[in-house]
TIKEMAR-241922 format. One record per residue (C-alpha): x, y, z; residue in one letter. Coordinates in steps of 0.05 Angstrom, whole numbers, plus 32768, in hexadecimal, padded with zeros to 4 digits. Layout:
N
XYZa...
END
This chain:
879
800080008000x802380437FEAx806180177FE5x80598000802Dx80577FB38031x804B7F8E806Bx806D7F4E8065x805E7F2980ADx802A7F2F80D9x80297EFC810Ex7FF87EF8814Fx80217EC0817Fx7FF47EB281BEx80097E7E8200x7FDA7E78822Bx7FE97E58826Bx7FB17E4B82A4x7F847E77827Ex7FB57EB28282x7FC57EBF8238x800C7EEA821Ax7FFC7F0581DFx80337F1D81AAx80237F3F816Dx805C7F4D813Dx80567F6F80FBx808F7F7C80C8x808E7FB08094x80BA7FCE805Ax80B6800D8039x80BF7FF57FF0x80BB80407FD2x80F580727FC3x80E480A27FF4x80CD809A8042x8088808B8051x805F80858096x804A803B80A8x8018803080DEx800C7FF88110x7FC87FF2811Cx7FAD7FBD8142x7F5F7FAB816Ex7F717F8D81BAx7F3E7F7481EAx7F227FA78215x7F387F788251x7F837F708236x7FB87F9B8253x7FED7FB68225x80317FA18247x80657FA98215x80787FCC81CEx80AE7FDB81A4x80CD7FEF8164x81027FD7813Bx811A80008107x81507FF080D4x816E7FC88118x81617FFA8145x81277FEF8183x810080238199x80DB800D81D6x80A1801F81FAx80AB80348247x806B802C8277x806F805F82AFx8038808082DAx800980BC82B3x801F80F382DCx806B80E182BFx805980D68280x802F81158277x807781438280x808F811E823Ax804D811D821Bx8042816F8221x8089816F820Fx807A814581C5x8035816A81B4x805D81B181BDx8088819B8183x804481868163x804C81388167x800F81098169x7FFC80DE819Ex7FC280BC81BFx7FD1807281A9x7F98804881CBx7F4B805581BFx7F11802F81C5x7F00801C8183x7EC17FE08185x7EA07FAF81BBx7ED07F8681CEx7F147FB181B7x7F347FF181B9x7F717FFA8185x7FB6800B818Ex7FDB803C8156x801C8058814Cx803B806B810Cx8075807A80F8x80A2809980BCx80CE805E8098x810C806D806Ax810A804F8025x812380108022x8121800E806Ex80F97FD38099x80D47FE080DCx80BA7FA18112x807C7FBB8141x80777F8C8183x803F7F8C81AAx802D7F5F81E4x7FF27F628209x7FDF7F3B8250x7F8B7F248263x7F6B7EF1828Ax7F427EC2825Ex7EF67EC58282x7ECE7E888277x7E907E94825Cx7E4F7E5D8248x7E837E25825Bx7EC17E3E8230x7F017E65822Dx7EF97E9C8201x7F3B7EBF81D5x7F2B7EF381A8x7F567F10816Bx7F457F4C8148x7F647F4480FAx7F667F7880CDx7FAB7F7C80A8x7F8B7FAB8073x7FBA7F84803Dx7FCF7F4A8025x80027F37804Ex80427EF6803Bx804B7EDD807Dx80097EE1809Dx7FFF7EB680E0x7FDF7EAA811Ex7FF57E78814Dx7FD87E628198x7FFA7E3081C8x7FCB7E228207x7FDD7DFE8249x7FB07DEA827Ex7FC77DBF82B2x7F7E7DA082BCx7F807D8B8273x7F5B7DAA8237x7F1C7D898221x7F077DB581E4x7F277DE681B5x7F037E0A8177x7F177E3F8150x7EEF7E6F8122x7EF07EAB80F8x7EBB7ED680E7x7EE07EE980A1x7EF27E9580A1x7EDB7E818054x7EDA7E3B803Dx7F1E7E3B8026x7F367E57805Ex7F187E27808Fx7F527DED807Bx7F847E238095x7F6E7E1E80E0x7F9B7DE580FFx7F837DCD814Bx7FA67D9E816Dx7F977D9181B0x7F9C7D4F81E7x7FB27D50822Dx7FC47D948246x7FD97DB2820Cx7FB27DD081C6x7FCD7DF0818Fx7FA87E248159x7FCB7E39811Ax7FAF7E6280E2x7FDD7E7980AAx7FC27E89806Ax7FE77E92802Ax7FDE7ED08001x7FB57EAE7FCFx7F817E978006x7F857EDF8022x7F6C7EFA7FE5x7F1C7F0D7FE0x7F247F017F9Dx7F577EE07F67x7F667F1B7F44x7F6C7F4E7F7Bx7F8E7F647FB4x7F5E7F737FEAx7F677F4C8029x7F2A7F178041x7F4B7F198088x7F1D7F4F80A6x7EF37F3680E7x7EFA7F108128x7F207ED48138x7F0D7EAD816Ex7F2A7E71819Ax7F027E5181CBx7F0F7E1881F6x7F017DF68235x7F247DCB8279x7F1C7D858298x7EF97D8D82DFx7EF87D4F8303x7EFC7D838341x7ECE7DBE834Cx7F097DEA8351x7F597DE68343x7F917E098367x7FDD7E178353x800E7E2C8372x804D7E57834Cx80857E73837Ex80617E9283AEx80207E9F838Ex7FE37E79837Cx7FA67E7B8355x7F5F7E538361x7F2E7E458326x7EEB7E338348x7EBB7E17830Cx7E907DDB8328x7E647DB382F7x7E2C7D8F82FBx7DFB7DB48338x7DB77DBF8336x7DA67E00831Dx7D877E338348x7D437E508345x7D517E978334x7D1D7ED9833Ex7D297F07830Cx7D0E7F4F830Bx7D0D7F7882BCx7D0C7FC182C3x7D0D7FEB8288x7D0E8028826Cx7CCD803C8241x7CDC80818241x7CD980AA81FBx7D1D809B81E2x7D0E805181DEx7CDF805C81AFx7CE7803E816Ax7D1E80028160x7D30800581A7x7CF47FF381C3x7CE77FBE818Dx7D287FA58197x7D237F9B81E1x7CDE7F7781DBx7CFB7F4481A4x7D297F3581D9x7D007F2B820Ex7CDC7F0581F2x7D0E7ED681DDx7D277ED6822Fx7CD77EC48241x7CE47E818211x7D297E6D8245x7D067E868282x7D017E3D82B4x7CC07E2882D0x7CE77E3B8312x7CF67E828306x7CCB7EB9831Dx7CCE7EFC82F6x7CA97F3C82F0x7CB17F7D82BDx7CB77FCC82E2x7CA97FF982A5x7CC6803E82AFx7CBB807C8290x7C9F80B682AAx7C78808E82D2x7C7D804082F7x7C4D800782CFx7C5C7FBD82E9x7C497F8782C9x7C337F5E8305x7C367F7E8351x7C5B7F38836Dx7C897F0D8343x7C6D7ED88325x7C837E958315x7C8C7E8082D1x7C5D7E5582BDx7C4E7E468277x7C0C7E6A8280x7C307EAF82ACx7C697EA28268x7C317EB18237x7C0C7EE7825Fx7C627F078263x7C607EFF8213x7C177F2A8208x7C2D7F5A8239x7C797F61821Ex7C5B7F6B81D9x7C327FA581EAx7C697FCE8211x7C76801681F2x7CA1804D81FBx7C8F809D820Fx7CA380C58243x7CE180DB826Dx7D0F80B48297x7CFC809F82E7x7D3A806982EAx7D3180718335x7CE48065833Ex7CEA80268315x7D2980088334x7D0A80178375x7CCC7FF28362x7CF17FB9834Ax7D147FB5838Cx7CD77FB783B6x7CBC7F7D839Bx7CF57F53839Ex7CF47F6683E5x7CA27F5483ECx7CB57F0F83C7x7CE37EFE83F8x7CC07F1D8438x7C807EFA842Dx7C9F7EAD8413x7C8E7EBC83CDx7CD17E9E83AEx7CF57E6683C9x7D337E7483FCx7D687E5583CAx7D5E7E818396x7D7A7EB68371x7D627EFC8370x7D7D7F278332x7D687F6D8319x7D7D7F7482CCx7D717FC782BCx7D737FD98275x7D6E80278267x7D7F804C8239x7D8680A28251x7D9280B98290x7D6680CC82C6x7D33810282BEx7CFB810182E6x7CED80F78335x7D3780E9835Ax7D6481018324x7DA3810B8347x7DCF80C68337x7DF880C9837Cx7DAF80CF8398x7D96808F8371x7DD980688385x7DD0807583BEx7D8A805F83D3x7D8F802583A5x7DCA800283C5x7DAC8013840Cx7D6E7FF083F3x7D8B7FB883D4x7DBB7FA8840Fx7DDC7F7583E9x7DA47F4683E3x7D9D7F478397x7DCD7F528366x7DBF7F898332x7DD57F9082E4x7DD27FD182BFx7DC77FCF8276x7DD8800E8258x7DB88019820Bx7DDE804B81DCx7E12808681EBx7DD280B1820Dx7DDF808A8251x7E0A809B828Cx7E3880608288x7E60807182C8x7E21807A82F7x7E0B803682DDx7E44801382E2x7E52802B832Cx7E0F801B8341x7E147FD28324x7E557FC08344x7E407FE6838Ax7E027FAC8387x7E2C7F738373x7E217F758321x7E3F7F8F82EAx7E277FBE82B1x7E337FB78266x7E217FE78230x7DF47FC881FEx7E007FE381B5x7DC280048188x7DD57FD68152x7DB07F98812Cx7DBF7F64815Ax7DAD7F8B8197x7D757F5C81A6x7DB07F2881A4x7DD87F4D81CAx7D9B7F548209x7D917F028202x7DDB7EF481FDx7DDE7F20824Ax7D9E7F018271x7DC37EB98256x7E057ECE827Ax7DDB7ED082B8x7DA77EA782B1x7DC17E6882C4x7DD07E76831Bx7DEE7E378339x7E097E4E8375x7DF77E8E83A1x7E2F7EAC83D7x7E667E8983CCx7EA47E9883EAx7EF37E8383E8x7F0E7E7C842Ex7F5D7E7C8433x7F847E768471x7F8C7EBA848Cx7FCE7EB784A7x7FF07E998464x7FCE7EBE8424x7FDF7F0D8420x7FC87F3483E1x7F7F7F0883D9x7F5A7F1F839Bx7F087F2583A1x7EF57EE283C8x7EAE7EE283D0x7E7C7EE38397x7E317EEC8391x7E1F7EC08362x7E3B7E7E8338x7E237E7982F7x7E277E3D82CAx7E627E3E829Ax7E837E7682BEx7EC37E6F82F0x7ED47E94832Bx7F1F7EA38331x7F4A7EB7836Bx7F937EBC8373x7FB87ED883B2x80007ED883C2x80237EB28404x80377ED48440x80767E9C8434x80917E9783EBx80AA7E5783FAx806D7E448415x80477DFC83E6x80127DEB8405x7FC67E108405x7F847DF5841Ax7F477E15840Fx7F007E188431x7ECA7E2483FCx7E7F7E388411x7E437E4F83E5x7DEF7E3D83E2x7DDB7E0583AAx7D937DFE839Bx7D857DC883CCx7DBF7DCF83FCx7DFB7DF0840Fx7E407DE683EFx7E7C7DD98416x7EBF7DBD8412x7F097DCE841Ax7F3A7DBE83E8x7F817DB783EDx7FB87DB483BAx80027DBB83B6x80427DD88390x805D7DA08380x80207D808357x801F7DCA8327x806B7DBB8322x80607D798314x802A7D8E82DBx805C7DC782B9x80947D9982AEx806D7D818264x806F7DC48251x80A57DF2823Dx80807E3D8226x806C7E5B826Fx80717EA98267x809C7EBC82A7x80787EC282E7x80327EB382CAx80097EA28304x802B7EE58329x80177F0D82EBx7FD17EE682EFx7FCA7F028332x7FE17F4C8318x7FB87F4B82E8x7F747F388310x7F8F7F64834Dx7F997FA58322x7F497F978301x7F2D7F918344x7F537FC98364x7F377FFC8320x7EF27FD68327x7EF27FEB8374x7F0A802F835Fx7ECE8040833Ax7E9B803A8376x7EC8805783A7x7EDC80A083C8x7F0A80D783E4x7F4B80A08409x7F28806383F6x7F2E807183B1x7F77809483B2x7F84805483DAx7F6E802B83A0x7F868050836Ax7FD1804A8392x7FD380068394x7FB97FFC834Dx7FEF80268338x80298005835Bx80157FC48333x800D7FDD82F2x80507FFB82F7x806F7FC0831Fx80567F8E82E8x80597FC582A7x800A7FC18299x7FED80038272x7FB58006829Dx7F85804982A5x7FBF805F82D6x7FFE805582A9x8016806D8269x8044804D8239x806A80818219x8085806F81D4x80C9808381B5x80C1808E8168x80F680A88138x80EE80E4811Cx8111810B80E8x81218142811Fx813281198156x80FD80E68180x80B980F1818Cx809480D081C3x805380C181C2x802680A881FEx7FF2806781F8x7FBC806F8233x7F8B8033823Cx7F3D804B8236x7F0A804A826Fx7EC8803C8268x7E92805C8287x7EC7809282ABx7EC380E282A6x7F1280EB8286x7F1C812F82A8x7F0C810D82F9x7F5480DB82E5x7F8B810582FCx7FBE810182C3x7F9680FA828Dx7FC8810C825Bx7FA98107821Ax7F7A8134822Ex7F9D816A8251x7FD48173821Bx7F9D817481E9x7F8181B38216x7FC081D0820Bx7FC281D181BFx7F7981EF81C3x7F8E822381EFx7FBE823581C5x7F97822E8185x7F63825C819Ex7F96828D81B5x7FB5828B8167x7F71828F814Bx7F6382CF8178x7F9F82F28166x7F8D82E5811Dx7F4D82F7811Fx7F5883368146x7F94834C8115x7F68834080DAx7F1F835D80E3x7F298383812Fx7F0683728169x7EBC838B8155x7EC983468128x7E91831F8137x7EBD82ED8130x7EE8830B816Cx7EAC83058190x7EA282BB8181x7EDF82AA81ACx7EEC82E581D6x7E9D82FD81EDx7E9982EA8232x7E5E83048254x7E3182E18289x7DF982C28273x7DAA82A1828Cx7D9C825C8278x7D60826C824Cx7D318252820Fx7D1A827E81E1x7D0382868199x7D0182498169x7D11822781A3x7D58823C81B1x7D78822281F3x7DB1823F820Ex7DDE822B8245x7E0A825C826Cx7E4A823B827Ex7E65826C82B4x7EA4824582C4x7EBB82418281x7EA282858271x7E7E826A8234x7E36824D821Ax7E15821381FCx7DE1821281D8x7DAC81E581B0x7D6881E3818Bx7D2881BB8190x7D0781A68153x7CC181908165x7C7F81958148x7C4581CC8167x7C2281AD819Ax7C59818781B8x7C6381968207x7CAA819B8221x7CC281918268x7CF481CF8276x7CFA81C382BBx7CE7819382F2x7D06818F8338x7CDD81658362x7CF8817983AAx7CE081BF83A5x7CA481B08370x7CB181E1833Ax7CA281CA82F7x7CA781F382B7x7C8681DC8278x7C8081FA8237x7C5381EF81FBx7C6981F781AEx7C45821C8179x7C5482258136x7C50825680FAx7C12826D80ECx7C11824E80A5x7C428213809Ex7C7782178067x7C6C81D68041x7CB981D7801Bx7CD381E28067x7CF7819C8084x7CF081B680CDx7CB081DD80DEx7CBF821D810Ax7CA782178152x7CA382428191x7C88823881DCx7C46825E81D5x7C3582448219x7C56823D8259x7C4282128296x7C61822782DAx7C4C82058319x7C6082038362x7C3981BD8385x7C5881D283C5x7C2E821383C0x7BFF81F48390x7BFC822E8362x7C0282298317x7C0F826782E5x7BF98255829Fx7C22828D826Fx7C03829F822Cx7C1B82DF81F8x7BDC82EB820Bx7BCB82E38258x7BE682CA8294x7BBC829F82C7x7BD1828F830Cx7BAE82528327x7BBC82508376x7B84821A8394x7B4482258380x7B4882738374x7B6C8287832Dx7B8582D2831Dx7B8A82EE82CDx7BB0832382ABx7BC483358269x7C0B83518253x7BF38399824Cx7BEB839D82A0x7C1E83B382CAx7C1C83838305x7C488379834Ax7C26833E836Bx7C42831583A9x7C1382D883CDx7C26829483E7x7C71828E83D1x7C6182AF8397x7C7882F6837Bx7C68830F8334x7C7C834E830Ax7C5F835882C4x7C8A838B82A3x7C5383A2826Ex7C6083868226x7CA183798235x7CA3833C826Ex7C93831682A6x7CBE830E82EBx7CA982CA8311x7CCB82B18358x7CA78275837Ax7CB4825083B2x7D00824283B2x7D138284839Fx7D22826D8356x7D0D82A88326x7D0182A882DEx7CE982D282AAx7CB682CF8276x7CC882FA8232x7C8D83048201x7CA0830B81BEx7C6E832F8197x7C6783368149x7C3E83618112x7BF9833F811Dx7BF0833B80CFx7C2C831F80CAx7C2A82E38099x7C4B82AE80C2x7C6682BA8109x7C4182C2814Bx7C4D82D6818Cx7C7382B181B8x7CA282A581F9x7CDE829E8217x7CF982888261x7D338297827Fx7D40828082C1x7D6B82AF82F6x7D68828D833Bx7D7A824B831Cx7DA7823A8359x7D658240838Bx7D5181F4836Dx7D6781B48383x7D9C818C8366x7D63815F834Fx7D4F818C8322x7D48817A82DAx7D2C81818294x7D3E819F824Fx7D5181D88279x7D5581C482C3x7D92818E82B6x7DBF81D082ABx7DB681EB82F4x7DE581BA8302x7E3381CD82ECx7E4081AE82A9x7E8D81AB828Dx7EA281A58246x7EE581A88222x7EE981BF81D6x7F10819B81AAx7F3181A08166x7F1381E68144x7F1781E680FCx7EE7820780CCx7E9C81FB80C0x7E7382048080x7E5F82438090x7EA582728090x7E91829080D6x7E78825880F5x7EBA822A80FDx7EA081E38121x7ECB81C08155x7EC6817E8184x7EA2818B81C4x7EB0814781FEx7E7681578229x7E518119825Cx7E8A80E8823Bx7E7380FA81F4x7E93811781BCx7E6F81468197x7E708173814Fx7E5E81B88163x7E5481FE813Ex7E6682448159x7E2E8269815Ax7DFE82A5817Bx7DBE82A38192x7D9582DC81B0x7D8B82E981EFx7D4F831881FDx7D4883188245x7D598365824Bx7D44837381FDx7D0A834B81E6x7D06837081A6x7D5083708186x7D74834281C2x7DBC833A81CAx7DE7830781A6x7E0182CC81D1x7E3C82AA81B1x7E37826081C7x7E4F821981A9x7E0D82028194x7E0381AE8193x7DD781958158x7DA681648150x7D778178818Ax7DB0817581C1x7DC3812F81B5x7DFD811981E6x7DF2815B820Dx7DB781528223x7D9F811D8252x7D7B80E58226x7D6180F781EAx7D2C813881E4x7CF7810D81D7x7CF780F48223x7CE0813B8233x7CA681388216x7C6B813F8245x7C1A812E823Cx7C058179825Cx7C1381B88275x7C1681AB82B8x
END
């Protein structure tokens, strides 16, 4: 490709006790007359940790040097102030993220990339799973992948698979396996590589998978390494548990469509695998609760069917009350149990699927961890099912693991259905409940996470520890847990001698492996723990995480591997960080991709300032784009334009909602002090039939105190205050001071309306008036809140979720299509938005010219800004 040729590619895998070394070596020559860059681009398991790379050049090794963030960030600024790239490791798909690095290659001249890459192999529906991304992206000579396995207890099955695997290509998978060793090869020649005879485009583009399994003829096996040990706990053969199983979903608005049909196909397909012992029930949430049944109910084939009819009828409208229906779920479970409803050997599992954020009644996420896992009290283990980028990963994710689940992101694509069944069967098979590892005290230091909610079929539990004594054997071990009928325990013993005894047939063991095994399992439970804790527990945490990583070179979220590279001028280094999932960037100290990219913006805005100002002068409205910096209300106005005052960062963002007339908007809802705000959309007065988007404005606004149980109704036309039973009218053209109950009122005549309630918050109402012959327009509002700080943090809506700070960093400004509108990358809530510099008026002191806001304004009705989607703000009526 552009006279690069990669000649060898190999993936080399060992895998010992499923702890697998991974190698990937790729060769390259520059066959032109004149240098060229050549990347090395390869997909790595999200669970892998890099822990070594290097480049050879024309004999010369460039290494890669691990080392904490904080370190690394010195050389990093020091290579992007020379203008040098970096940011190696992304997330890139499901399973992967991808490591890059390029570099610029001599004619003539070679260059060997190294990578190696460390993971624990989880076992999953009875089998080992290995997975290899491979995408050479040309044909390649020496193309290979090779995996040696060794299990001491003996391998009973190995498969391999392809997803790019053609006919032809099957007969090029070799698998060997008997005893404790097995053996993959796949090594195609260039003719089999090729998708067709006559070109040159590679077939080998997909996933490769290897998959195997052990012998048991124990529940569990131990060995014993100097010093250290590891214990696989997988019994076979037990009676499965009864399990009660809770479904709350979200129905709100942003389901609506594919989601929602997607969710029921998969449901569903669960009711057909549901046991005759299992009780279930469904919590619908959206605005409001709906249940399916007010108990759980055991499934019967007739309760099955009655599930089906009632599954195929669920819809989708509304906002978001994640709280209400968790809540509801829980108190049932609780009932179930209380009143003897389930039997005592069972397991009791909530499985949450939702796909926004919380919107209505306890908004506030530390608020909903909070009561959930004090409600819960570790009786039930919870899973969070996040749909789509519109969720808040990190609050589900901490609220799983503080209840004894996990959470997962499930992806808006055409298997999602597939993806929901492939989940509930993970779980859905409980054989044990409680179980825990017991290890004598005074000999085991170091003990990874030893007890365990739940066993589920074709899963293992692992623990590995390290002895007080390195010299120490011996170990014996004391396993407990509940079975269906009766309890399970034993103790265990093994010793040194018989894992010695076992790795004398075998002559590939990576180092240390089970010490690294222990590493590796340590440092993912220490990060896991990190995420749910605080203030010195978490610095705690985060300390010992990093003295691993570093100990045992693993690029973990807490090291960086800075990479030497070659460069005409000298070396450039170049840093690859390791992606977190679910976690706000800017709360890891060190983050060094992202503060050296802050940097070059800062200093990109400062050029384009100093350009702009030399060229056109500072009444440039241009200028003003990047250098206006006035305070600002939070406010909706006109067509409906919402802006977003950003005081800390002394700027604004803004957005638009296109909806049709009629259509009732929640603005703002905070449920501790009752204030609700609620505007109606009208439209033109005679559509325009060639427009795509029809032009709407709040003609009506509902505002409404239940504390004081009053209710203003605001028309262009008239005001009505509803407080009880009495209700008070006036029309624009008064001039009116009015203060009852709570409530004070000022109407500025013509111009606009002054409201406090309650709290303290204050808003105002601006009417907009036109030429009443004019052909299309009407009158209409606008609200602009001033005491926003007088609500509670609960507060939200399209307008109410901004009371709360909100922080944003712009990225990357380049030009847009319209010459004084450039576009840039906003990271806002863990997303990464296109955004336009823009204006929008602000008519709070002007309602008949207004004064020009500049602001970064966030398309398609606030996606990835706003909480959800703006559908879920959609209300029935005014009040």
């Amino acid at each position: 490709v552009n006279g690069m040729e990669i000649y060898s590619m190999k993936f080399d895998s060992k895998v010992t006790s499923r702890f697998a070394h991974n190698v990937i070596t790729s060769r390259a020559v520059n066959r032109g007359n004149v240098s060229k860059e050549v990347f090395f681009d390869v997909e790595l398991p999200k669970t892998a940790f890099i822990t070594n790379f290097s480049m050879t050049i024309d004999g010369v090794t460039y290494p890669g040097t691990i080392k904490e963030k904080e370190a690394a960030k010195k050389q990093y600024e020091k290579a992007v102030s020379r203008g040098q790239t970096a940011g190696l490791v992304k997330a890139s798909g499901r399973k992967t993220e991808k490591f890059t690095v390029s570099v610029n290659i001599k004619a003539a001249s070679k260059v060997t990339f190294e990578l190696t890459y460390e993971e624990l192999l989880k076992r999953q529906f009875g089998k080992y799973e290995m997975f290899i991304k491979v995408k050479p992206k040309q044909l390649v000579k020496d193309f290979e992948i090779e995996v040696d396995i060794f299990e001491p207890q003996g391998i009973t099955e190995l498969e391999a698979e392809g997803t790019f695997i053609t006919n032809e290509l099957q007969n090029t998978i070799k698998k060997t396996f008997s005893g404790k060793k097995g053996h993959i090869s796949f090594k195609p020649t260039l003719a089999q590589q090729r998708r067709c005879a006559s070109c040159s485009e590679s077939v080998l583009d997909g996933d490769f998978t290897v998959r195997y399994d052990v012998k048991r003829t124990t529940p569990d096996n131990l060995q014993i390494v100097n010093g250290y040990f590891v214990h696989f706990f997988a019994p076979t053969n037990l009676p499965k548990l009864s399990k009660n199983i809770i479904f709350v979903l979200d129905t709100s608005g942003s389901m609506s469509g594919r989601e929602i049909e997607q969710t029921k196909e998969a449901l569903l397909k669960i009711l057909d695998d549901i046991k005759e012992d299992d009780f279930f029930n469904f919590i619908l949430f959206d605005s409001e609760i709906s249940t399916w049944k007010e108990t759980l109910i055991k499934a019967t084939p007739e309760n099955l069917d009655e599930a089906r009819k009632f599954v195929r009828q669920i819809s989708a409208q509304g906002m978001t009350n994640l709280h209400g229906g968790l809540m509801r779920g829980i108190d049932i479970l609780n009932a179930a149990h209380e009143e003897n409803l389930v039997p005592k050997r069972s397991a009791s599992i909530i499985i949450m699927l939702t796909d926004g954020q919380p919107n209505v009644g306890v908004s506030n996420t530390q608020e909903i961890e909070k009561v959930v896992k004090k409600a819960i009290d570790g009786r039930y283990t919870l899973y969070n099912l996040g749909f789509g980028s519109g969720v808040d990963y990190g609050f589900l994710e901490r609220m799983a693991l503080e209840n004894k689940g996990l959470a997962r992101r499930i992806y808006p694509d055409s298997d999602t259905a597939l993806q929901l069944q492939g989940f509930y069967d993970e779980v859905s098979n409980p054989m044990l409940i409680d179980v825990e590892l017991n290890y004598p005290e005074n000999e085991i230091s170091d003990l990874t996470t030893n007890s365990f909610k739940h066993f589920y079929d074709g899963s293992e539990i692992v623990v590995a520890g390290r002895f007080v004594d390195s010299n120490q054997n011996h170990l014996s071990v004391d396993v407990r847990g509940e079975g269906a009928h009766d309890a399970l325990s034993y103790t265990t013993q093994q010793g040194a001698e018989q894992t010695a005894q076992a790795f004398q047939e075998q002559q590939y063991i990576f180092g240390e492996y089970i010490e690294r095994l222990w590493a590796y399992l340590t440092i993912e439970q220490l990060l896991e723990k990190r995420i749910t804790a605080t203030g010195e527990e978490k610095e705690n945490l985060t300390a010992q995480a990093l003295a691993l990583s570093l100990k045992y070179k693993f690029v973990t979220p807490l090291t960086s591997m800075v990479v030497t590279k070659p460069e005409e001028n000298g070396n450039e280094e170049g840093i690859a960080d390791k992606p977190i999932e679910g976690i706000d960037i800017f709360t890891i100290p060190g983050m060094c991709v992202i503060y050296a990219k802050l940097l070059l913006i800062i200093k990109l805005i400062s050029i384009k300032l100093s350009f702009i100002t030399k060229s056109y002068g500072q009444t440039s409205p241009l200028y003003h784009t990047y250098a206006s910096l006035p305070t600002w209300y939070t406010s909706v106005d006109g067509d409906p334009h919402f802006i977003i005052s950003v005081p800390q960062k002394k700027d604004a963002i803004c957005f638009n909602i296109n909806e049709n007339p009629g259509v009732i908007l929640n603005l703002i809802n905070d449920p501790v002090t009752g204030i609700t705000v609620n505007g109606e959309l009208i439209g033109d007065k005679r559509p325009n039939s060639d427009a795509k988007i029809q032009n709407s404005y709040f003609g009506k606004l509902g505002i409404a105190n239940k504390h004081l149980d009053v209710k203003l109704t605001v028309t262009p036309e008239r005001i009505t205050i509803e407080n009880g039973d009495e209700k008070t009218g006036f029309t624009w053209l008064d001039s009116v001071t009015l203060q009852q109950a709570g409530l004070t009122l000022i109407i500025n005549r013509k111009k606009n309306l002054v409201l406090s309630m309650g709290s303290g918050a204050s808003f105002v109402v601006v009417l907009h008036q036109v030429w009443k012959k004019h052909p299309l327009h009407q009158d209409f509002l606008g609200l602009y809140t001033l005491k926003s700080d007088k609500l509670s943090e609960q507060t939200h809506g399209l307008l109410g979720q901004f009371f709360r700070p909100i922080d944003f960093t712009i990225l990357e400004i380049h030009p847009g299509s319209d010459p004084k509108k450039p576009d840039a990358t906003m990271i806002v809530k863990n997303n990464e938005l296109t955004v336009t510099r823009g204006w929008q008026k602000n008519y709070r002191r002007d309602p008949t010219h207004g004064v020009d806001i500049p602001c970064w304004f966030v398309h398609d009705n606030g996606a990835g800004l706003i909480d959800g989607v703006h559908t879920d703000y959609i209300v029935s009526s005014l009040f």
